[in-house]
C-alpha positions in Angstrom: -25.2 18.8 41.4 -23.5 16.4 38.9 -25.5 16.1 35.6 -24.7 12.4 35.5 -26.7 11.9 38.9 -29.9 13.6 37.7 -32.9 11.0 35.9 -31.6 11.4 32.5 -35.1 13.5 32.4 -34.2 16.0 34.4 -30.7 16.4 32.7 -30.1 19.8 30.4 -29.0 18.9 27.0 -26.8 20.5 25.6 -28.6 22.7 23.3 -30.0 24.5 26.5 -27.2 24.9 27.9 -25.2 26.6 25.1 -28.4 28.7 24.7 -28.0 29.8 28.5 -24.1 30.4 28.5 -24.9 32.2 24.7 -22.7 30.0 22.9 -23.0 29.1 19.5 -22.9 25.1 18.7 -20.2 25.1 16.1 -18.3 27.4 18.1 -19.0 24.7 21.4 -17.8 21.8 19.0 -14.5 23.1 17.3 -13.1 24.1 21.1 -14.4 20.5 22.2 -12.3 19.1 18.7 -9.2 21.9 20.0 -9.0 19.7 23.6 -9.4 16.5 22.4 -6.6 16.4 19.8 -4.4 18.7 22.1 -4.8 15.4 24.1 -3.9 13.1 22.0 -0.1 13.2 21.2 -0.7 11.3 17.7 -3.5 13.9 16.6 -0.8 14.9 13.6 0.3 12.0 12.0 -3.4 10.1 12.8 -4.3 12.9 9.8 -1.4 11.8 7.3 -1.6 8.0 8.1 -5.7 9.1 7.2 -4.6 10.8 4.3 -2.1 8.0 3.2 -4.8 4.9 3.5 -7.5 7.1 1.1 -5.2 7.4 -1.2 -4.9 3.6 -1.2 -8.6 2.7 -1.4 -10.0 1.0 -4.0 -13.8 -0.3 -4.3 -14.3 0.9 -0.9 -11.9 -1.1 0.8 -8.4 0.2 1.9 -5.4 -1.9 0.2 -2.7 0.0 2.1 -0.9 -2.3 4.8 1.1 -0.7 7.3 4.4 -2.0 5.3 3.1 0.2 2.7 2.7 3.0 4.7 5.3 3.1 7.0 7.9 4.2 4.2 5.5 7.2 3.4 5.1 8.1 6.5 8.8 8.5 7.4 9.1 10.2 4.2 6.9 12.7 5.3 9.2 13.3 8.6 6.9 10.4 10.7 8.8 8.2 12.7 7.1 5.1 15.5 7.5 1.8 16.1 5.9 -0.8 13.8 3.2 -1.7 16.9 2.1 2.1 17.2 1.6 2.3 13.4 -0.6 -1.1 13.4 -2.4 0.6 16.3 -3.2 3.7 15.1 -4.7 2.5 11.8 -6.8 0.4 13.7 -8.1 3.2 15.7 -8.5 5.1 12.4 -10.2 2.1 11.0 -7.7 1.9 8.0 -6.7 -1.4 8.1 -6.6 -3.4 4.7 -9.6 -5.7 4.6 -8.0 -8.5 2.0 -5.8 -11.6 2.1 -3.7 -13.0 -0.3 -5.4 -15.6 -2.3 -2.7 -17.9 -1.9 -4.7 -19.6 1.3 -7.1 -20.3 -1.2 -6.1 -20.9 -5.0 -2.2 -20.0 -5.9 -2.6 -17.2 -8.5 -0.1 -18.0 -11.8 0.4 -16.0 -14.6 2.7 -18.3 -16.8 1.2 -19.5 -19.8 4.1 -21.2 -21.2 6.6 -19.3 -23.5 4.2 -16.5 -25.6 6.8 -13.8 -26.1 10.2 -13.3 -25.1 11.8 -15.1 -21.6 14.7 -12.7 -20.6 17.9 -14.2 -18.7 18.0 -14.6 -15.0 20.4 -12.2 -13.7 19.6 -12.5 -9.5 20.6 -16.4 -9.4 18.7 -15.9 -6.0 21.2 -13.2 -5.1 19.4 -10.8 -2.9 22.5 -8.7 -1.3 22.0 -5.2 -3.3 22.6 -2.3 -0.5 21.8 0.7 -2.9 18.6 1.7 -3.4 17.5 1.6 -7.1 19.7 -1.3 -8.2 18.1 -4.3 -7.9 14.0 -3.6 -8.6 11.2 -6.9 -8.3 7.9 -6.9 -9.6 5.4 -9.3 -9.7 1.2 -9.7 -9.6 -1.2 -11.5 -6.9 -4.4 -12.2 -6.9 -5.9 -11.2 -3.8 -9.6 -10.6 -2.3 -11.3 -8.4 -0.5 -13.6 -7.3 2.4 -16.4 -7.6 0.4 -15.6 -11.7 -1.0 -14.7 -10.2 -4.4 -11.1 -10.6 -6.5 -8.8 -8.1 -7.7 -4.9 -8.1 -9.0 -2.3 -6.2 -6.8 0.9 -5.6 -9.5 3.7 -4.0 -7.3 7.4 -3.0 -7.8 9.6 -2.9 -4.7 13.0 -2.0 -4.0 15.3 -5.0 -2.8 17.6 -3.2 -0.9 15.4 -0.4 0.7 12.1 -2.8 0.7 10.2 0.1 -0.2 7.4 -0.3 -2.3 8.1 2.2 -5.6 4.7 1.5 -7.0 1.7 -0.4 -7.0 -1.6 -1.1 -8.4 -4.7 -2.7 -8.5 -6.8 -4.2 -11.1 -10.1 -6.1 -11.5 -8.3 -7.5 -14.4 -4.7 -8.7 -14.5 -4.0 -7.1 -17.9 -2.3 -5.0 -20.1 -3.3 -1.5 -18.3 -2.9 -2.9 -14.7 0.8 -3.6 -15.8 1.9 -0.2 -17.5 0.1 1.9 -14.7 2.5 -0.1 -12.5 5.3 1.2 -14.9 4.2 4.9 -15.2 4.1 5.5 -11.6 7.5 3.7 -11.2 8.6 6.1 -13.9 7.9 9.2 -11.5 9.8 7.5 -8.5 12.6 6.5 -10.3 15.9 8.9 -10.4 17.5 10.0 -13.5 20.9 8.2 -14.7 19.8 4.9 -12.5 19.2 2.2 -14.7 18.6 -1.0 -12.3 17.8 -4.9 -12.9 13.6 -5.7 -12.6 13.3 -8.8 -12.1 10.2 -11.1 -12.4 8.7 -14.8 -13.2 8.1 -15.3 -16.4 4.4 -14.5 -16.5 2.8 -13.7 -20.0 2.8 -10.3 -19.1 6.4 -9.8 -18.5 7.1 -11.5 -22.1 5.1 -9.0 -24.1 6.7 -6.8 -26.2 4.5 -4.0 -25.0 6.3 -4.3 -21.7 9.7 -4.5 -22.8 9.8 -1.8 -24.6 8.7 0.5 -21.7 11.1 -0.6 -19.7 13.6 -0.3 -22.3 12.8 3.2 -22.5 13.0 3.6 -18.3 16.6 2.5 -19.0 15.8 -0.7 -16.7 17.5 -4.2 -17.8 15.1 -7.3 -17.5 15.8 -10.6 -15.4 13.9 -13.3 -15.0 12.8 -16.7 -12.8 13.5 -19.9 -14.2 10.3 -21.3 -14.9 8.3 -22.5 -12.1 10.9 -21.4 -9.7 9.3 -18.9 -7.5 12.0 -18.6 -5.0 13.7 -16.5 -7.5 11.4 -13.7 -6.7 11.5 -14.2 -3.2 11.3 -10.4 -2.5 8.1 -9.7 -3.9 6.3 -13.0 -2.3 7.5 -12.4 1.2 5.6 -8.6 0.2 2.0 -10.5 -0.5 2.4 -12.7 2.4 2.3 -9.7 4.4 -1.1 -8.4 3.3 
């Protein structure tokens, strides 16, 4: 007789019944494991999307949208539709618990002219086709699951959209900033030497930062003042979050 019409007090568990057929437990679990993931056509990638979102977690909360890891997946040789990848990380329980502040209070980091204001060099001219050309970086204040703030700084590719590096801070400050800049440095190919662009936030004047990106080779553009359409890459990027 079925197990599932017994009284649940009359029903073996399942203790007994490994100790009957002489099984060992973890032997009885890593088979069960074996069947369910030979089932489940995803079982592969569900373990690099996994791996992918820890790497993004900060505070306890993942930061990772599925924009972000999209491009790492199909670098590692995974390719699905944008629906399967939303799907899966939801099954996984990945999904980024934040939203951009700007539903609340608009983040700005201008504080008026406090170092150097670099020319702007886009003009609003987003047509670069080569990756590596054209770079745009920028930093949002966003919050998270848990009602608290933190800074997102990110540099993304215009022409591939790919985000080349990003980072979050509790603080919008000088460290936030270069670790955005040293893990660009280890993306970024030798003899490429492409426009960032940015607003004209007080970090972006500093001389701090212009000389690291001096020494990436990288030439500086920036937004007219108050003009944020001039960075339109990067906020169409938070608006995604």
């Amino acid at each position: 007789m079925d197990q599932q019409n017994l009284p649940k007090k009359e029903r073996y568990g399942i203790g007994e019944l490994l100790k009957t057929i002489d099984l060992k437990r973890p032997t009885y679990y890593d088979e069960r494991k074996r069947i369910i993931n030979k089932n489940d056509k995803y079982a592969d990638v569900k373990v690099v999307i996994k791996e992918i979102a820890e790497k993004g977690k900060w505070r306890g909360s993942y930061t990772y949208g599925y924009r972000r890891i999209m491009p790492l997946l199909e670098k590692a040789g995974y390719h699905m539709a944008e629906a399967t990848l939303r799907r899966l990380m939801n099954e996984l329980g990945v999904q980024p618990a934040m939203y951009n502040r700007r539903k609340n209070n608009h983040y700005s980091s201008y504080k008026g002219t406090v170092g150097k204001v670099a020319d702007n060099l886009l003009n609003q001219t987003f047509d670069a086709t080569s990756p590596f050309t054209v770079l745009h970086t920028d930093v949002s204040q966003i919050r998270l699951g848990d009602s608290t703030w933190a800074y997102m700084s990110v540099i993304l590719d215009q022409a591939t959209k790919e985000v080349l590096a990003a980072s979050v801070s509790q603080s919008p400050n000088k460290l936030l900033i270069m670790d955005t800049l040293n893990q660009l440095e280890d993306n970024l190919p030798n003899n490429f030497s492409p426009i960032i662009h940015s607003d004209q936030g007080w970090h972006y004047q500093l001389e701090y930062y212009r000389e690291k990106i001096n020494s990436l080779g990288l030439i500086q553009s920036m937004s007219r003042k108050g003009n944020c359409l001039d960075n339109a890459p990067n906020g169409k990027l938070f608006l995604s979050f």
